[in-house]
TIKERO-280769 format. One record per residue (C-alpha): x, y, z; residue in three letters. Coordinates in steps of 0.25 Angstrom, whole numbers, plus 5000, padded with zeros to 4 digits. Layout:
<r <X Y Z> 'ALA'> ...
***
This chain:
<r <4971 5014 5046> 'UNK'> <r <4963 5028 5049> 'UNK'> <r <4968 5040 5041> 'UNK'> <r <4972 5049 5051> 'UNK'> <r <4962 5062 5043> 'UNK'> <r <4952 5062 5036> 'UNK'> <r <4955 5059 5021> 'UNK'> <r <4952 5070 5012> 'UNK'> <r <4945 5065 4998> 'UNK'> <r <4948 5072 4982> 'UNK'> <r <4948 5069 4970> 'UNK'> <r <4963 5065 4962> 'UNK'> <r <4966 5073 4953> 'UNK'> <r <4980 5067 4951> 'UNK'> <r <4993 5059 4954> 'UNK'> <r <5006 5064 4951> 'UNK'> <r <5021 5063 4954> 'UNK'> <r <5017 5050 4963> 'UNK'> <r <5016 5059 4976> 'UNK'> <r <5006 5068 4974> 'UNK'> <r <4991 5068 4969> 'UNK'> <r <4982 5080 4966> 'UNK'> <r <4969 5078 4974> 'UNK'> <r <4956 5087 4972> 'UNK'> <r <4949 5090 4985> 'UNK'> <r <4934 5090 4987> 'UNK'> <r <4934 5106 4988> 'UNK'> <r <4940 5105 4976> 'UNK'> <r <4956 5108 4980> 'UNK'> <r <4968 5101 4973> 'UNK'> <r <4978 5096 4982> 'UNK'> <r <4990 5088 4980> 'UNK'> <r <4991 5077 4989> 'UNK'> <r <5003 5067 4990> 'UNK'> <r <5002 5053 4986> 'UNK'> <r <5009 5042 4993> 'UNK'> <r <5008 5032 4984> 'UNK'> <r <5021 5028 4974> 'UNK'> <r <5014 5020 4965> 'UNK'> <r <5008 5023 4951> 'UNK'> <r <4995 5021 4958> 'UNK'> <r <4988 5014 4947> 'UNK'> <r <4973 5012 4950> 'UNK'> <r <4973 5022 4961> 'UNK'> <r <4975 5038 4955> 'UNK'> <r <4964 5039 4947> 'UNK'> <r <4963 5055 4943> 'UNK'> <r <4947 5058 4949> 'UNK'> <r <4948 5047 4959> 'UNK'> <r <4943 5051 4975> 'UNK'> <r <4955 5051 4985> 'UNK'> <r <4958 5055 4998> 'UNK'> <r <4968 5062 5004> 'UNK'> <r <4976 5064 5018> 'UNK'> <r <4981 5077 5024> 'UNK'> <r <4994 5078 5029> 'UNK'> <r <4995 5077 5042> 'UNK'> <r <5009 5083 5042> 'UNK'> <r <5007 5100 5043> 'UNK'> <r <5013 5106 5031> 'UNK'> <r <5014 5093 5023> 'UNK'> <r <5018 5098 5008> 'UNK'> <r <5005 5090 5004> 'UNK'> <r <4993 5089 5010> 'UNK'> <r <4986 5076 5009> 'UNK'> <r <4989 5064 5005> 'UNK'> <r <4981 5055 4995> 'UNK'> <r <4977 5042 5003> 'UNK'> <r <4966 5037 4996> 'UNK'> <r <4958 5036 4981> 'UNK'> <r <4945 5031 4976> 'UNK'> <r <4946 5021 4965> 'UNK'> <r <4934 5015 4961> 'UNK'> <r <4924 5011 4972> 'UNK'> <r <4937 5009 4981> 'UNK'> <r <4947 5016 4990> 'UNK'> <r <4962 5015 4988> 'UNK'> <r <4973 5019 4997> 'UNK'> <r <4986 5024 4990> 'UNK'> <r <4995 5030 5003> 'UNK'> <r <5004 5018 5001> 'UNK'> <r <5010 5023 5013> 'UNK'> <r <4999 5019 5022> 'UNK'> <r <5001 5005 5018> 'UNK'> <r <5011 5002 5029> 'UNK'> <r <5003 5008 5041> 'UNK'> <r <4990 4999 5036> 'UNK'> <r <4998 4986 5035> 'UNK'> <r <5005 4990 5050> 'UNK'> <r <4990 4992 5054> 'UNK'> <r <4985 4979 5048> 'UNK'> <r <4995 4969 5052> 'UNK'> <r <4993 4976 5068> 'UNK'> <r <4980 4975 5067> 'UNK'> <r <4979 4960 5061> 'UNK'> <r <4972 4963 5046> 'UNK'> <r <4985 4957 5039> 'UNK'> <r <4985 4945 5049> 'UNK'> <r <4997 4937 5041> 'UNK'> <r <5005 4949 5051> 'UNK'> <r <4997 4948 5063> 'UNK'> <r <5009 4942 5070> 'UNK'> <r <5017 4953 5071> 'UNK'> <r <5016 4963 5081> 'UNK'> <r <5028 4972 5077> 'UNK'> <r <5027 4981 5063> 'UNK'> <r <5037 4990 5060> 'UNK'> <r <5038 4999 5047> 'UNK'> <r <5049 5004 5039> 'UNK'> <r <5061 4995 5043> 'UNK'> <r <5073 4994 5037> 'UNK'> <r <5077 4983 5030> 'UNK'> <r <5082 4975 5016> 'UNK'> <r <5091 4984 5008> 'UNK'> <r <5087 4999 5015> 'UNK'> <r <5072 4996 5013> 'UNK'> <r <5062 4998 5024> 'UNK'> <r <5051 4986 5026> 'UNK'> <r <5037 4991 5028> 'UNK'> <r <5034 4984 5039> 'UNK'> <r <5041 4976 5050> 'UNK'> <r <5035 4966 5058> 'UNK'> <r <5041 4958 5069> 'UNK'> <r <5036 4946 5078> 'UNK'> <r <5042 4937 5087> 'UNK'> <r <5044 4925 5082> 'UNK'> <r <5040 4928 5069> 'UNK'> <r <5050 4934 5056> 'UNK'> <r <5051 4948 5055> 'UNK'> <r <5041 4951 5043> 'UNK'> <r <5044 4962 5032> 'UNK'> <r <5031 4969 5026> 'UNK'> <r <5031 4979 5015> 'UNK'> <r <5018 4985 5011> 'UNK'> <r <5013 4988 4996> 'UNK'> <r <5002 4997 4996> 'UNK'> <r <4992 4990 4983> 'UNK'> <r <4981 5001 4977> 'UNK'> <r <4982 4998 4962> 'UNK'> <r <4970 4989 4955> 'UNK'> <r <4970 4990 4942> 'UNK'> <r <4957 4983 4939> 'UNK'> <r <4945 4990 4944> 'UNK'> <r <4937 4978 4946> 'UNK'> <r <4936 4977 4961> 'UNK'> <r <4940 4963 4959> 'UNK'> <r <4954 4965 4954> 'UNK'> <r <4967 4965 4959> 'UNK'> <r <4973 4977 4966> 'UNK'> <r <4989 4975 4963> 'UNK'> <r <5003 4980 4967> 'UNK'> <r <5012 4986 4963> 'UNK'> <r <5005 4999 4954> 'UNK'> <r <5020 5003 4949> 'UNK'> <r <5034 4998 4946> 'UNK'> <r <5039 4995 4962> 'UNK'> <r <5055 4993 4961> 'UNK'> <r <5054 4994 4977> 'UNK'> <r <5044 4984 4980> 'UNK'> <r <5051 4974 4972> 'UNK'> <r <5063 4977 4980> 'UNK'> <r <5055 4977 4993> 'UNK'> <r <5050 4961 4989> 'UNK'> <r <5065 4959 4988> 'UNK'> <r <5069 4964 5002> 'UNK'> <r <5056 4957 5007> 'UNK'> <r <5062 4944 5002> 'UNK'> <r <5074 4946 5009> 'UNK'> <r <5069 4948 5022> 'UNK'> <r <5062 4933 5019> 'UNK'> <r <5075 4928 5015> 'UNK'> <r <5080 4933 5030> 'UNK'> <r <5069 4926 5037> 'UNK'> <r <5058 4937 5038> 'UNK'> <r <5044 4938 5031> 'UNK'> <r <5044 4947 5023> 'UNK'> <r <5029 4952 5015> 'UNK'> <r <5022 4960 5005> 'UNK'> <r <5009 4967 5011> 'UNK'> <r <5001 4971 5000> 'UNK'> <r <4991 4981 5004> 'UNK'> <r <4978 4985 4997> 'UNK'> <r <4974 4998 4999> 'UNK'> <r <4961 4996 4992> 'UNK'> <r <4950 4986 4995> 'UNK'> <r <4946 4982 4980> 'UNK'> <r <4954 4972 4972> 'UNK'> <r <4952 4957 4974> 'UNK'> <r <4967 4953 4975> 'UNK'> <r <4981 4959 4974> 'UNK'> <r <4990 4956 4963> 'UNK'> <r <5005 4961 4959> 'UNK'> <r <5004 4972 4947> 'UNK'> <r <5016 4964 4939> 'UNK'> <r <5013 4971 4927> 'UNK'> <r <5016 4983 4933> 'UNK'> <r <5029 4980 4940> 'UNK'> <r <5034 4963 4936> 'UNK'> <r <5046 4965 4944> 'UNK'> <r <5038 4967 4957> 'UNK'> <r <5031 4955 4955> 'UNK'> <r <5040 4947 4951> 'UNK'> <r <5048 4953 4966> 'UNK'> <r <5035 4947 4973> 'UNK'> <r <5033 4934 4968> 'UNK'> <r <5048 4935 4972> 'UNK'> <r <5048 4938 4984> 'UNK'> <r <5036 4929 4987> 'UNK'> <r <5043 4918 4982> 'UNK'> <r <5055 4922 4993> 'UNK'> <r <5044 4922 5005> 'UNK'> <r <5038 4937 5006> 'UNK'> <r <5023 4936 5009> 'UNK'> <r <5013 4944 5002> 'UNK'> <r <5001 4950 5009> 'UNK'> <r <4990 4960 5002> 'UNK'> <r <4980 4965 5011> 'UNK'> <r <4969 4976 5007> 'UNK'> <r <4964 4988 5014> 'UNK'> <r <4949 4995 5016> 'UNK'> <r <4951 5011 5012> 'UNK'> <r <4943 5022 5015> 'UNK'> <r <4945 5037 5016> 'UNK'> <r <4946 5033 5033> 'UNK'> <r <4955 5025 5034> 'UNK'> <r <4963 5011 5026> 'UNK'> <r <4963 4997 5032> 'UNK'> <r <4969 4985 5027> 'UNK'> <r <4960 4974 5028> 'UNK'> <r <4960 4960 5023> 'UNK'> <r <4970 4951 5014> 'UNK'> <r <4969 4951 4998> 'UNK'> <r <4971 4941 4989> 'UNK'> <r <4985 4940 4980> 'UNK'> <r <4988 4936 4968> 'UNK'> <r <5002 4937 4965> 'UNK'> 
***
């Protein structure tokens, strides 16, 4: 997936109030970019780091840019979790998540469980309706390129309530799965933090146990554009 302009590169200077991050440009301005991420963004907000930013392509947009990307270590990571639905959409179409391949029809942001939304929809004749949600995964806390990137980064009282839902749709007949994505292409496998939040672990090996499927899937960053690429290894 292309950025749709140029990204525009500064230093961090800092994060605050969970939305916004003050950014220092290479002319040298300050600007205050938001930051869609909800997470406490462990191992990825460094104070000094490289990042890039977005501009708003809404005129009149109270902020300006939006932080996209930051430099940690040798690596790349992406923190728009936001963008995390759009690249799995893109990678199931075009046949990089190939357990999905099946489907032809993927639909976001559809109403179900108890007033929740699903992430993504897809439908296939003949086959059950399978309910996605998407986890963006940017926290490593190791620096050793070998180590495990993990999720969750913070105390997630709605993802555990998404693994319940997701487990109900297997109950109904669906398939039902949690896509992991890795928006960072260092870390030798994926693991769950469960020292950071037990109660979502103990919520997926739940719902695992119940049927849902779990799939991690890492991405190749740079400032032109993010691509999820190939399958990584679990342990869970």
């Amino acid at each position: 997936m292309k950025f749709p302009a140029p990204l525009i590169p500064g230093t961090l200077i800092k994060r605050y109030k969970r939305f916004l991050a003050d950014v220092e440009l290479s002319g040298g301005e300050i600007v205050t970019a938001h930051c869609p991420n909800t997470g406490s963004m462990l191992s990825v907000s460094a104070p000094g780091s490289a990042v890039w930013l977005s501009p708003a392509r809404t005129p009149g947009r109270k902020l300006a840019y939006t932080w996209e990307l930051i430099q940690v270590g040798d690596t790349l990571v992406g923190i728009n979790t936001s963008m995390s639905n759009a690249l799995v959409e893109e990678a199931i179409g075009n046949g990089t998540i190939a357990e999905l391949a099946a489907y032809p029809v993927i639909r976001r942001e559809v109403r179900y469980g108890k007033n929740s939304r699903i992430d993504l929809l897809l439908e296939s004749e003949g086959l059950p309706t399978c309910f996605i949600e998407v986890k963006n995964v940017t926290m490593k806390r190791n620096p050793k390129a070998s180590s495990a990137v993990e999720f969750p980064d913070a105390v997630t009282t709605r993802g555990a309530k998404h693994l319940a839902e997701l487990t109900d749709m297997v109950s109904q007949g669906a398939r039902a799965m949690m896509v992991y994505l890795v928006q960072r292409r260092d870390g030798g496998q994926f693991s769950i933090a469960a020292d950071i939040d037990p109660a979502y672990a103990m919520a997926l090996g739940a719902a695992m146990a119940a049927g849902v499927e779990v799939l991690c899937y890492r991405c190749r960053v740079a400032a032109e554009r993010i691509d999820v690429t190939a399958p990584l290894g679990m342990e869970l």
